[in-house]
C-alpha positions as CSV (number, residue, x, y, z in Angstrom):
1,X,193.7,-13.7,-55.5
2,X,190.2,-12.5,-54.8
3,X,187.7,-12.3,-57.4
4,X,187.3,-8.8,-56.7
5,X,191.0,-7.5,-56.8
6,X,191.4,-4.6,-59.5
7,X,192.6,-6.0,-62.5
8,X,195.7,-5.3,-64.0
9,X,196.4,-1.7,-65.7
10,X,194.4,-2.2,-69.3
11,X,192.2,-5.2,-68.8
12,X,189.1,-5.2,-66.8
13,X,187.5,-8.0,-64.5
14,X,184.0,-8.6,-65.7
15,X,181.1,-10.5,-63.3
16,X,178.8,-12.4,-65.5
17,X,176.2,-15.3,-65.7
18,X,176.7,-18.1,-68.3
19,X,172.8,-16.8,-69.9
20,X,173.5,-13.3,-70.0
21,X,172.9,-11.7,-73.7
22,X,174.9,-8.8,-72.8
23,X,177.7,-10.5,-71.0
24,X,177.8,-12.5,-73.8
25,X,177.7,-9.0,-76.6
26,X,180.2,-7.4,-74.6
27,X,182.6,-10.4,-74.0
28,X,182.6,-10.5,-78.1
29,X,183.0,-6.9,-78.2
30,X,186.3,-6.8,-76.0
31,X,187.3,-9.9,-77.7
32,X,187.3,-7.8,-81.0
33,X,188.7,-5.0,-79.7
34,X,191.9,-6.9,-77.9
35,X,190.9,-5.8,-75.1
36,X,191.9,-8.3,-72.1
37,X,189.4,-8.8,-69.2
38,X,189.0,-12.0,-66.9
39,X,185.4,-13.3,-66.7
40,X,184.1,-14.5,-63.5
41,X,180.9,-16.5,-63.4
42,X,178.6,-14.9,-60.4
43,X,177.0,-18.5,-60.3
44,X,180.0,-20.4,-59.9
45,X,181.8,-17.6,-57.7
46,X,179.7,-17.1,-54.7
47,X,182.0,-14.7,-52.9
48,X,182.0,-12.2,-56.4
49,X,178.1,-12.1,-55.5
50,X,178.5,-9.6,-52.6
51,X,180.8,-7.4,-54.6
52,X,177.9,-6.9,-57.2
53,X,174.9,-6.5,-55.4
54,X,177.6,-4.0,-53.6
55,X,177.8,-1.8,-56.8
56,X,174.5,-2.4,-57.8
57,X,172.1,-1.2,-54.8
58,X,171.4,-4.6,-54.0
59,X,170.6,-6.2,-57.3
60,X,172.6,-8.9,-59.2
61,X,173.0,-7.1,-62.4
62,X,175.1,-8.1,-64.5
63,X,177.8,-7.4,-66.4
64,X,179.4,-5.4,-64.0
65,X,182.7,-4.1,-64.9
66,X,185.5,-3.5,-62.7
67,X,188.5,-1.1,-63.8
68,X,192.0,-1.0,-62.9
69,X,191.3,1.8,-61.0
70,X,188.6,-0.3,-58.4
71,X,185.9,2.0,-60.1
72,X,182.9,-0.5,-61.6
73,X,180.0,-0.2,-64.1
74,X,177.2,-1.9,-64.9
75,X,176.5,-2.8,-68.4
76,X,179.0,-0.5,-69.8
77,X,179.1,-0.1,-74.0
78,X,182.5,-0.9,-75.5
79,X,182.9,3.0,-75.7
80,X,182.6,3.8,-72.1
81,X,184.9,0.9,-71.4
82,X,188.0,2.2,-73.6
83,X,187.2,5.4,-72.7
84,X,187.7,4.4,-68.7
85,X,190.3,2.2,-69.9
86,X,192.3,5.1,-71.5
87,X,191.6,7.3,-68.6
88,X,193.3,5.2,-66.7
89,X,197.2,5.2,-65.7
């Protein structure tokens, strides 16, 4: 499986660095929530690095989301996550 595959329908697949506050916010908030997502570590996943900078103009911002749907965000809230989440068949 690629790193960069659309997750399955109600999780979300979410590109972070081990020293990212808000990865690390987030993470706790879709932890809460029940939300499922599977974390993948930009620095230890060199291919997920293209994908990023891909939805992000070029930068490696991070988090960056990506939906069920293959859409993406960057730095979503929790609201705008369950929101896309619910959106989403």
């Amino acid at each position: 499986m690629t790193t960069t595959k659309a997750p399955a329908p109600g999780s979300v697949t979410m590109f972070s660095t081990s020293w990212c506050g808000y990865c690390n916010r987030l993470k706790a908030q879709l932890g809460r929530e029940g939300i499922p997502f599977t974390e993948v570590n930009i620095e230890e996943a060199p291919e997920a690095v293209a994908f990023v900078m891909d939805v992000n103009g070029g930068n490696q911002t991070v988090p960056t989301l990506l939906f069920p749907d293959g859409s993406a965000a960057t730095n979503p809230s929790l609201g705008e996550v369950k929101k896309r989440l619910a959106a989403t068949p």
